[in-house]
C-alpha positions in Angstrom: 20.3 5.0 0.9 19.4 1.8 2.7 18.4 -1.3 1.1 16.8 -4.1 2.4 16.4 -4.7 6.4 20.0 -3.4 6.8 19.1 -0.2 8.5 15.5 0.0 8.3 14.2 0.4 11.6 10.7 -1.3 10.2 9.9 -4.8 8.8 9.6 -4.1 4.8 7.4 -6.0 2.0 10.6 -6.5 0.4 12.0 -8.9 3.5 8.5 -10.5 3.7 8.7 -11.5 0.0 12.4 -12.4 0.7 11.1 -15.0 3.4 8.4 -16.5 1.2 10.0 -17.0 -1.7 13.9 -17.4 -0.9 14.8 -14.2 -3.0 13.9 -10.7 -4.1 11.1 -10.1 -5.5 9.5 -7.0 -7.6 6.0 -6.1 -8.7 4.9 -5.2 -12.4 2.5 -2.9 -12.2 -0.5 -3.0 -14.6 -4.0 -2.3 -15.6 -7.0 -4.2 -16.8 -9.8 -1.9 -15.8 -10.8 1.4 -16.2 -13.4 2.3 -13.9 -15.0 1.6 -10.1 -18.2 2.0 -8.2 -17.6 5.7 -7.2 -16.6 6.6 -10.7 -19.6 5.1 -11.9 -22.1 6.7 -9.6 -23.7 3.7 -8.2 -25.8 4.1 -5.4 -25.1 7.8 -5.0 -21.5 7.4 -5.0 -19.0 10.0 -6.0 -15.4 9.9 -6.8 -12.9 9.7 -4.4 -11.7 13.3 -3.5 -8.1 12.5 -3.9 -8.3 10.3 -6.7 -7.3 11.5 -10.4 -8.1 10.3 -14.1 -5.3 7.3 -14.0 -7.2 5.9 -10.3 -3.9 5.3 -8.6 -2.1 3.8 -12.1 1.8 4.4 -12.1 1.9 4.3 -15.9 -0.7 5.7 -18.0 0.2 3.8 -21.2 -0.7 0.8 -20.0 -4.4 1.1 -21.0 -3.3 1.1 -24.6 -1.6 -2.4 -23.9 -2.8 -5.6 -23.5 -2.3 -7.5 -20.1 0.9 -10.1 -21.4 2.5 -6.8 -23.5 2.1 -4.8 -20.3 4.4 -7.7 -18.4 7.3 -8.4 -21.4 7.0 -4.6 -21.3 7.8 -3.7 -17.9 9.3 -7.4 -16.5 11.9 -6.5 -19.3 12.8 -2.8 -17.4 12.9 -4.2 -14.5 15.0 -7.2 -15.1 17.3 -4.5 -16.7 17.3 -2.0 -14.3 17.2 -4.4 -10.9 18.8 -8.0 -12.3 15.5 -9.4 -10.9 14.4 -12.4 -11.4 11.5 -13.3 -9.3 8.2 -10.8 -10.1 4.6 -11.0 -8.6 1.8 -9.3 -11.2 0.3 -6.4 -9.4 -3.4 -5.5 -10.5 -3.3 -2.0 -9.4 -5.2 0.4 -11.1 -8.8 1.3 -10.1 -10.7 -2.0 -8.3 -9.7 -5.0 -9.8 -12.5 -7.0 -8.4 -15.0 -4.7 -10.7 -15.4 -6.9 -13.3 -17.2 -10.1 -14.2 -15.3 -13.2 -12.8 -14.8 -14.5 -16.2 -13.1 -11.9 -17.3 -10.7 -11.9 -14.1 -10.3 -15.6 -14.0 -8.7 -14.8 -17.8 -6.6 -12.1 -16.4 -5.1 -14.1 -13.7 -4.5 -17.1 -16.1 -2.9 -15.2 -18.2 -0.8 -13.6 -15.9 0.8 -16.7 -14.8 1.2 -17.6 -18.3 3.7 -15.2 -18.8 6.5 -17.5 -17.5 8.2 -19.5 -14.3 9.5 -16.2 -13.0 5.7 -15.0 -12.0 5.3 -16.5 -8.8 2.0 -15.0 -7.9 -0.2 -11.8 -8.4 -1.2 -8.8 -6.2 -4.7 -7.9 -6.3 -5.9 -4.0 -5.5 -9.5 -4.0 -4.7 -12.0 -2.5 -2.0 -14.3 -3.7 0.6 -17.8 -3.2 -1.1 -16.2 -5.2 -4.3 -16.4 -8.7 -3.0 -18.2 -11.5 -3.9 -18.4 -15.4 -3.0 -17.5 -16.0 -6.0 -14.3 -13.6 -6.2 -12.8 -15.7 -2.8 -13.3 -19.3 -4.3 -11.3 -17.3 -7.8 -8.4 -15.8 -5.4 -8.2 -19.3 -3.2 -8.1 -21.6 -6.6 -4.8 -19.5 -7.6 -3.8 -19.3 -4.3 -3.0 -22.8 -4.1 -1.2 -22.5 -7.3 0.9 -19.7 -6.7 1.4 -16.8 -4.4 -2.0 -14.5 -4.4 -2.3 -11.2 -2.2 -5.4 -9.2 -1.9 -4.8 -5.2 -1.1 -7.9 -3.9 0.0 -8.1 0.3 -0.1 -10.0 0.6 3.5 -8.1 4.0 4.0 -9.4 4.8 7.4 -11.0 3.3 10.4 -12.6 6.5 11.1 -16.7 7.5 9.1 -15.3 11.3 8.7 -11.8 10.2 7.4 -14.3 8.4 4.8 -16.7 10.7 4.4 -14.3 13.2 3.5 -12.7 11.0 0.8 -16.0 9.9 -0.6 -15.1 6.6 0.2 -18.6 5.3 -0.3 -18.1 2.5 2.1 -18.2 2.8 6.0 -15.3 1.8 8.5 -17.4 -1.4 10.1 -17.6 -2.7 6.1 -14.1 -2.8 6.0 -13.8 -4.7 8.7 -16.4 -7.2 7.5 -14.4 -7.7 4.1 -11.2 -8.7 6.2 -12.9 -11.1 8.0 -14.5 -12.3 5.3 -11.4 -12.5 3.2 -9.6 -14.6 6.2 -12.5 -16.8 7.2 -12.9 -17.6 3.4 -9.4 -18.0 1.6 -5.9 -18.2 2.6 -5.0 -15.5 0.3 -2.2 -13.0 2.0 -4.1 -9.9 2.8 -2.8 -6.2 3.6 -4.5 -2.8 3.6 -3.7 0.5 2.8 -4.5 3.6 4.5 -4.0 6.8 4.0 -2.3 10.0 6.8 -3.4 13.5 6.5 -7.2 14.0 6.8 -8.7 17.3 8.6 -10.1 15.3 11.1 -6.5 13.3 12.3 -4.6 13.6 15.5 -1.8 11.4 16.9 -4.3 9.6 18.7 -6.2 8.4 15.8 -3.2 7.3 14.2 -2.2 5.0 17.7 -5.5 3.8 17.4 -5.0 2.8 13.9 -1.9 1.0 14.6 -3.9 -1.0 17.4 -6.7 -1.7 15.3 -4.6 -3.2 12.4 -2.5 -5.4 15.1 -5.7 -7.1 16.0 -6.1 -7.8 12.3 -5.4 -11.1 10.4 -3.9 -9.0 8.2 0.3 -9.2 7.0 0.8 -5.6 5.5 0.1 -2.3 5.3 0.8 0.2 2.7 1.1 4.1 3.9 -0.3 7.1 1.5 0.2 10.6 2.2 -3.3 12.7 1.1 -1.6 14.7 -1.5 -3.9 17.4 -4.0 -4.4 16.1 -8.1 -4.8 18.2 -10.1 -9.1 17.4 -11.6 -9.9 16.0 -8.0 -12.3 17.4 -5.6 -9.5 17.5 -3.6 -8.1 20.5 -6.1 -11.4 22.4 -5.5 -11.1 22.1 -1.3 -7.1 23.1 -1.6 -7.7 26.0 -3.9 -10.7 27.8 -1.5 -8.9 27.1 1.3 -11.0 24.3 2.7 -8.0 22.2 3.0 -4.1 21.7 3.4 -1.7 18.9 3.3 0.4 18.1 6.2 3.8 18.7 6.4 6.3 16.2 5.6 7.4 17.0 9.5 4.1 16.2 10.4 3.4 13.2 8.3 7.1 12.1 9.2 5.7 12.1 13.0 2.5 10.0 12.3 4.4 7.7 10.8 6.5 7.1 13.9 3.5 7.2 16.1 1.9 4.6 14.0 5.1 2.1 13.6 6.5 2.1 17.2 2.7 1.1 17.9 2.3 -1.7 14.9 3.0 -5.2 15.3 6.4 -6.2 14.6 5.5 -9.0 11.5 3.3 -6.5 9.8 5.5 -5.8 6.9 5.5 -2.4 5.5 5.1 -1.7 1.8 6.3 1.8 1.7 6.4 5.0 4.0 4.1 7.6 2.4 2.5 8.4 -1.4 4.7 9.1 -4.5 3.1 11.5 -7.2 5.0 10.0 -10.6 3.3 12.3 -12.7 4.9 15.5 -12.2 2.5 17.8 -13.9 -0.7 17.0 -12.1 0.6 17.1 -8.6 -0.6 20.0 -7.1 0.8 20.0 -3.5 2.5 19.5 -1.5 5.8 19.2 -3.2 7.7 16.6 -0.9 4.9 13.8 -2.5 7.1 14.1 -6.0 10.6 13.3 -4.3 10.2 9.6 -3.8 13.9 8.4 -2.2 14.0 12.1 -0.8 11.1 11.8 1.3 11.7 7.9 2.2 14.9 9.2 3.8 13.6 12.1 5.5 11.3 9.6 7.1 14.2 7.0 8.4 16.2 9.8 9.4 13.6 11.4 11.4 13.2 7.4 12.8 16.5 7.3 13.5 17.0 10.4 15.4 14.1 9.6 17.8 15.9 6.0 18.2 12.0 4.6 17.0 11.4 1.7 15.1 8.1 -0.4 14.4 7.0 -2.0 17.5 9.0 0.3 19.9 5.5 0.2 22.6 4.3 -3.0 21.5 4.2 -6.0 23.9 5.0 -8.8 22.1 2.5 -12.6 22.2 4.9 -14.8 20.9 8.5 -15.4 20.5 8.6 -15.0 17.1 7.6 -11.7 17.8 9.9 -11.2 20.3 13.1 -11.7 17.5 11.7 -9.6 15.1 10.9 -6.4 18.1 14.7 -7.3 19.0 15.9 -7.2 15.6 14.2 -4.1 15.0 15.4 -2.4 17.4 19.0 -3.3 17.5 18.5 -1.8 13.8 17.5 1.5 14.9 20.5 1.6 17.4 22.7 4.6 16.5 25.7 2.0 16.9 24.7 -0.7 13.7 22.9 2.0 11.5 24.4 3.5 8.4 24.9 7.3 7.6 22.4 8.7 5.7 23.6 10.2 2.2 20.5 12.3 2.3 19.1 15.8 3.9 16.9 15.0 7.2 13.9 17.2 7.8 
């Protein structure tokens, strides 16, 4: 298994943080909220279709902890498990702008509270949760330490949306990143998600040309995968949908890397499903390093990496599509130690 850019024939989150902050650096995940607009029902909304109980939390015992025993808890594994010793907060579950800005003010104090090793906090939200008021918060810490903003936009497509009961529209999303930009200097990345009804391979271009004329410096890939309790369950189990292959998805992914901007860094390749028992399908989203590997080893075999059709507009850009692709060259990359497709 690869680690770091050696071999990876995309630019990864993990080399991004290396450049800001001169080492390695590794999220704790936590939670602080429990609920969102769609949950709630406001203005006709729904629940996302994919979305379960935990709304995207890795670790469901975090609820029952406060916010500084939820980072001794979990700084303390990973400082065991990884020798870390630079960590960002990540405010993942749910929308973490959903709240009153008292309360997340006291979160993010307390946050960087927890000791010199916190150099900054991750902040999951959406595009209908923003406020004035939540940009002059995010900019205050910002010039402190290190504060990213994650904003779920999913898809730049209304049926893609639709279809997830987003209860936002494409062109909102679009407004909250330029908001975001033209109001902070926060770091800013978006997630979107593969494997809608409605997706071809020239939707997923299109995506990858739409982000590039973004000021955005990330991007987080999710596989739609079936919860069990989600609408989603309901649409899988009459036969209204299925879940893409991890060929497929594996081929999307390529499509929408060799067309990405090379300093977009990449936070991961597709979805994990870390609770086992409520995954309903498809299977692949449970393997985590299985499924990463697939993925480069599909990369590698088409000699694709991110950037591959992209024309660079600067030099910097220029070293990092060279890098890249001298990465993906079957003469510098390592064997893989796991299955391909």
């Amino acid at each position: 298994m690869e680690k770091g850019w050696n071999g990876l024939p995309y630019y990864s989150i993990s080399d991004r943080y290396k450049s800001l902050f001169g080492a390695k650096v590794y999220k704790i995940p936590v939670a602080v909220v429990d609920d969102c607009p769609n949950r709630l029902g406001l203005k006709g909304m729904q629940t996302c279709s994919f979305c379960d109980v935990w709304g995207s939390a890795a670790r469901s015992e975090a609820f029952d902890l406060s916010l500084t025993d939820q980072i001794h808890k979990y700084r303390a594994h990973i400082k065991d498990k990884y020798k870390a010793s630079q960590f960002l907060v990540y405010f993942q579950a749910y929308t973490n702008s959903f709240a009153k800005i008292a309360d997340l003010e006291l979160n993010f104090k307390q946050s960087l509270d927890c000791g010199n090793d916190i150099v900054g906090f991750v902040v999951g939200t959406r595009p209908d949760c923003l406020s004035l008021a939540l940009f002059k918060l995010w900019q205050t810490y910002h010039e402190q330490k290190h504060v990213s903003v994650e904003l779920g936009i999913q898809s730049f497509f209304e049926d893609d949306l639709i279809f997830f009961r987003r209860g936002h529209t494409a062109e909102e999303s679009l407004r909250a990143i330029k908001k975001i930009k033209d109001l902070t200097t926060v770091d800013l990345g978006i997630h979107l998600i593969f494997g809608s009804p409605y997706e071809t391979d020239k939707r997923i271009k299109e995506s990858a040309l739409m982000c590039n004329d973004l000021p955005i410096t990330n991007v987080k890939l999710h596989n739609l995968h079936v919860l069990k309790n989600t609408a989603l369950e309901t649409l899988y189990n009459n036969g209204s949908f299925t879940p893409i292959s991890l060929e497929v998805y594996a081929q999307r992914v390529q499509i929408f890397l060799e067309h990405l901007r090379p300093d977009i860094a990449i936070h991961r390749l597709s979805a994990f499903s870390s609770r086992y028992d409520e995954l309903v399908a498809p299977q692949w989203t449970s393997n985590k390093m299985g499924t990463h590997q697939a993925i480069i080893d599909h990369l590698r075999r088409e000699t694709s990496f991110q950037s591959r059709f992209y024309s660079p507009k600067s030099e910097s850009e220029n070293i990092l599509q060279r890098q890249l692709a001298h990465q993906s060259s079957p003469s510098t990359r390592p064997t893989s130690s796991l299955n391909s497709l």
